[in-house]
SEGU-495840 format. One record per residue: residue in one letter; x, y, z of N, C-alpha, C, O in turn. Coordinates in steps of 0.1 Angstrom, whole numbers, plus 5000, padded with zeros to 4 digits. Example, Ala and Ser with C-alpha at 12.3 -4.5 7.8 and 13.67 -1.06 7.14 Angstrom:
% residues 2
A513249435078512349555078513249675078514249675085;S512849785071513749895071512950005079513450115080;
END
This chain:
% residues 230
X222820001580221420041582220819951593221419931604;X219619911588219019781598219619621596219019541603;X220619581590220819491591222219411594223119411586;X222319351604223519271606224419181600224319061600;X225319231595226019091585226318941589226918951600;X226318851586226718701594228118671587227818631576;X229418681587230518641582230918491584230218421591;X231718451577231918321584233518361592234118461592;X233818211600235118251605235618091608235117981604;X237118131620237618051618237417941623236617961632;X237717801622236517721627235417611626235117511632;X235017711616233517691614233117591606233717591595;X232117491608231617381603230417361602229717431610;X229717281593228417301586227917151584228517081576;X226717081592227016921594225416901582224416971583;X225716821573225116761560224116621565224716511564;X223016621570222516491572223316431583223516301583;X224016541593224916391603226416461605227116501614;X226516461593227916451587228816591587228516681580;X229516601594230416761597231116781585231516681580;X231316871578232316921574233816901575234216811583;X234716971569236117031574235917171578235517251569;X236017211586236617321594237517381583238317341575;X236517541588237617671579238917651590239017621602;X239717701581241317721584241817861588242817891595;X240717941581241018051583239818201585238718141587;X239718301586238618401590239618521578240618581580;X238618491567238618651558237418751561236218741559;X238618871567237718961573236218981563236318981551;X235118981567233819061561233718951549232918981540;X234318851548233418741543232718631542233118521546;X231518681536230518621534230018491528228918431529;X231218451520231618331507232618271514233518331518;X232218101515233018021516232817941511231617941506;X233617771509233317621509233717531520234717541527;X232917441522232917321527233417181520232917141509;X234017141524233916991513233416891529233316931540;X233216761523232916651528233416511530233116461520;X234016441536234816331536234216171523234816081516;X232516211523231916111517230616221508230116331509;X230616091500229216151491227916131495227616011496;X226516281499226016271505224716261496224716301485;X223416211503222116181498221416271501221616331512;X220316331491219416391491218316301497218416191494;X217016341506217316471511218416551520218716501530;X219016671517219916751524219216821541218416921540;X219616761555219316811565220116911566221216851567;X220317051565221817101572221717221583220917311584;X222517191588222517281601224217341597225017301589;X224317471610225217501609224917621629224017701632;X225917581635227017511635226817391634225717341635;X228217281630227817121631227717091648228217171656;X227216991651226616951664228316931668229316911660;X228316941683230116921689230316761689229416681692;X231316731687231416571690231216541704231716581714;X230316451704229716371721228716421718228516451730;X227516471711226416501714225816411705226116381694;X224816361714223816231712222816261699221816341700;X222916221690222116181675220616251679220116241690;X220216291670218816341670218216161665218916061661;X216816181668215916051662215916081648216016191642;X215715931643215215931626214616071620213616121625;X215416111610214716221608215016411611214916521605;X215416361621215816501631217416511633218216421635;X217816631631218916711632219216761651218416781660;X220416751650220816811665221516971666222417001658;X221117061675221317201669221917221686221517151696;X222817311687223317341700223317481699223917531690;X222517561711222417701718223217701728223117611736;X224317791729225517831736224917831748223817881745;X225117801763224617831774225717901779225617971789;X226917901772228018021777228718111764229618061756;X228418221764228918271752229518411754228818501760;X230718441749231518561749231218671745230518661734;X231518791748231518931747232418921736233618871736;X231419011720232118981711231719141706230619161702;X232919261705232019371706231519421688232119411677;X230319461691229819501683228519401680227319441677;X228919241681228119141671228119071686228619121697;X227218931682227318851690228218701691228718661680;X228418631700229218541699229318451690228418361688;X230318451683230418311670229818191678229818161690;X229118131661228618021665227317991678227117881683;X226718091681225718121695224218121683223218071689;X224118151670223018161662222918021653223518001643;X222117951659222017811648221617841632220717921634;X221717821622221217791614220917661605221717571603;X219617661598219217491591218717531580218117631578;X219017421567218417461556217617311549217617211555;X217117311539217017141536216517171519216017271515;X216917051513216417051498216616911496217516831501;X215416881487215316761479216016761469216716861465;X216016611460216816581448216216721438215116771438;X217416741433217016841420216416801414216216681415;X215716871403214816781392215616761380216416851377;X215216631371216116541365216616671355215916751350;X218016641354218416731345219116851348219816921340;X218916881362219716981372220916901379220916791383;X221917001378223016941384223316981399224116911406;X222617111404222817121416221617141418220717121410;X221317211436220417261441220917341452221817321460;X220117441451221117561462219917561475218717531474;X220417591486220317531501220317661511221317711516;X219017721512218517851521219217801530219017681532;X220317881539220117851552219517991559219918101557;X218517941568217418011579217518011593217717901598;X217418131600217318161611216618071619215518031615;X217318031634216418001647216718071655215818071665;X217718161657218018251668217218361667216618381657;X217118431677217018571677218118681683217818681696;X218618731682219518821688218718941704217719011702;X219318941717219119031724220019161725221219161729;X219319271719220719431722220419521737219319581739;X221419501745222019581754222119661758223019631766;X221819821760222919901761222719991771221920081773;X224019941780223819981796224920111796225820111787;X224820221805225220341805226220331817225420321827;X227220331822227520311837229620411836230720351835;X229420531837230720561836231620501852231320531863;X232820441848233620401857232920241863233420181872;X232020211859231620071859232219981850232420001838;X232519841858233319771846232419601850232319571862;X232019551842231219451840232219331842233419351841;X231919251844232219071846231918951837232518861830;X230118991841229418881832227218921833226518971841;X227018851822225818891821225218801822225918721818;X224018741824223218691825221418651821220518671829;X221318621812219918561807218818441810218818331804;X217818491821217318351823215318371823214418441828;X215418261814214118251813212818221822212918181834;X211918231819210718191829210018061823209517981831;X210118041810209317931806209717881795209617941784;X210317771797211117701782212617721786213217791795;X213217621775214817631777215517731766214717761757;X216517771765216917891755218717871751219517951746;X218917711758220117691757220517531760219917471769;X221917471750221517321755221517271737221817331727;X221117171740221217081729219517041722218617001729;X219417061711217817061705217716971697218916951693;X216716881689216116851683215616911674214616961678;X216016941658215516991646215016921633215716841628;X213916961629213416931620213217021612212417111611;X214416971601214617101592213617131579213517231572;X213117031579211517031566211017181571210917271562;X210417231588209917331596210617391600210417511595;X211617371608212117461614212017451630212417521639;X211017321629210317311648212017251654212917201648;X211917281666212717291675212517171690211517211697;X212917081695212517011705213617031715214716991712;X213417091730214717061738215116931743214316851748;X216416901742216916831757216416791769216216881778;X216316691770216216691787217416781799217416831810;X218216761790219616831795219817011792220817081796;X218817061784218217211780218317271788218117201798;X218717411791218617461802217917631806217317661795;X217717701812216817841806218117951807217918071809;X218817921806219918001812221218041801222017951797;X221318161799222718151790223318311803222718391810;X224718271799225618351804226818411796227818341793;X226718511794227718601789228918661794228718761801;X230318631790231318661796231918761795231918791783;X232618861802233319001790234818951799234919021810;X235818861797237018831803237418871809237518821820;X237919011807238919061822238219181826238419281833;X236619141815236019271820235719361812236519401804;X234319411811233419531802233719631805233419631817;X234319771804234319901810233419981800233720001789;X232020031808231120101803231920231806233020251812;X230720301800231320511799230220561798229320481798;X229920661798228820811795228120731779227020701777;X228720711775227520651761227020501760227820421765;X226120471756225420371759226620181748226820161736;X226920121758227520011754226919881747226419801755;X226919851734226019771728226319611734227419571731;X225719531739226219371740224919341738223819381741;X225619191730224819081720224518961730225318921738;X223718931728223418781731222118691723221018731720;X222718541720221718491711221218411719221718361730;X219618391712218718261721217918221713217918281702;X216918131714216218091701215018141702214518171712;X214318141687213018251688211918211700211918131709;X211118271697210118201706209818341720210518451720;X208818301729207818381739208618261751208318141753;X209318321756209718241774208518351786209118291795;X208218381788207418451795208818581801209618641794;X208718581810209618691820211018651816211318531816;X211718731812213118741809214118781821213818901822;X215018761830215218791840216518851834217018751829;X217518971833218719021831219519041845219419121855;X220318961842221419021856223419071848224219011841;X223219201852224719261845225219231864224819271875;X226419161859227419161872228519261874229019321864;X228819261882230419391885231119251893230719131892;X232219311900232919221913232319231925232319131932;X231619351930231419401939229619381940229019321949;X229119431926227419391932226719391917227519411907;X225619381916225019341899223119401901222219401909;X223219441891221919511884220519371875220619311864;X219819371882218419291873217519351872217019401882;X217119361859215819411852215219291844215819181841;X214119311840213019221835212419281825212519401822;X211819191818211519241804210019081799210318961800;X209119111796208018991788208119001778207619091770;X209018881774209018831760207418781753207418781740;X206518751758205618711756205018851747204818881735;X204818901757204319101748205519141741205119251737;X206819121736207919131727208519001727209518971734;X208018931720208718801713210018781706210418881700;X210718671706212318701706211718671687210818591686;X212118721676212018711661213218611660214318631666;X212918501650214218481645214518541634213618581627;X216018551630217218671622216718821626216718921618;X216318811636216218981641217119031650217918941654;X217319151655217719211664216819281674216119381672;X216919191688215519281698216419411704217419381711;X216119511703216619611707215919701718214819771717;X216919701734216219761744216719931741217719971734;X215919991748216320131752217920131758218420021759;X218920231762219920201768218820271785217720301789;X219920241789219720221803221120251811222220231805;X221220291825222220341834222020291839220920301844;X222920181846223620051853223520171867223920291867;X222520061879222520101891222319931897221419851895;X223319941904223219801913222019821926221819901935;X221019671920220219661932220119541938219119491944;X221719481936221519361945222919351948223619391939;X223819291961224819301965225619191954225019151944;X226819151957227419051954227619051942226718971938;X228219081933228319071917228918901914228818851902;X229418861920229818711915228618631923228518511922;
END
């Protein structure tokens, strides 16, 4: 219907106050259930993000969690790129007498939908760049909210790859891309070929990116109005 499923896959790690996980070993198709274990025993309160931050990325301050938005992410058909959608959850000590406490994790992404029409056109790479704010890069989270702080190192820009190449047709081609919620002003889209590449614009401001949503454009028929596709 209207909703997207999130699976987990292979890979994937989930960082506890700091602290990464073990990496799944494996991707069971269409599921939704997994575990994590931990090297050490951890203190409430529980920060958790997922994905866990990559090794070399600099500590958030006292308090704050580190969240990374893909500034390069793959053509992944149907869905969008693993690990491109951050999520954060947090819970205090259970109350006395509880043995666990179970741990929302919540959207900061929003998803962009695609769907360009171009028979005998075959794509390269796509492009997403903002007018105001960064939408990619390394963040500052505060998982009590949900608030978000960029990098100095942030950047407005994410780029979408399709490897040896997208080949559109007569029906409209769905491609994903994630960025985090929020109003950037002018959205700038550039779909590249080898040869020359298509930009259209879109105000996020008057359609705001939702987080755990899907923003869904009209499809559209790919007409190059600028030379050079690389």
């Amino acid at each position: 219907g209207d909703l997207y499923p999130l699976y987990w896959s292979e890979g994937d790690q989930v960082a506890v106050n700091g602290v990464a996980s073990t990496a799944l070993t494996a991707s069971e198709a269409g599921s939704s259930v997994t575990a994590f274990s931990f090297g050490s025993e951890l203190e409430y309160p529980y920060n958790v993000v997922y994905p866990a931050p990559a090794e070399g990325v600099t500590p958030a301050t006292e308090g704050l969690q580190v969240v990374t938005f893909l500034a390069a992410q793959s053509y992944v058909e149907g869905t969008f790129c693993s690990g491109a959608a951050p999520m954060y959850g947090y819970a205090t000590a259970p109350a006395e007498g509880d043995e666990t406490h179970s741990i929302q994790l919540n959207h900061l992404a929003g998803v962009l939908r695609f769907a360009p029409i171009g028979e005998g056109v075959t794509l390269t790479s796509l492009t997403v760049q903002s007018e105001n704010g960064s939408i990619a890069g390394n963040f500052d989270l505060d998982c009590t909210n949900g608030t978000l702080t960029a990098h100095d190192n942030a950047t407005n820009q994410v780029t979408l790859s399709f490897g040896e190449g997208l080949k559109l047709g007569a029906e409209a081609t769905p491609i994903y891309v994630a960025v985090p919620a929020g109003s950037y002003g002018t959205f700038v889209i550039t779909l590249h070929t080898a040869n020359d590449k298509m930009t259209v614009k879109f105000d996020s401001d008057a359609k705001p990116v939702n987080a755990g949503t899907v923003r869904e454009f009209a499809p559209f028929t790919y007409a190059a109005n600028e030379g050079d596709g690389e």
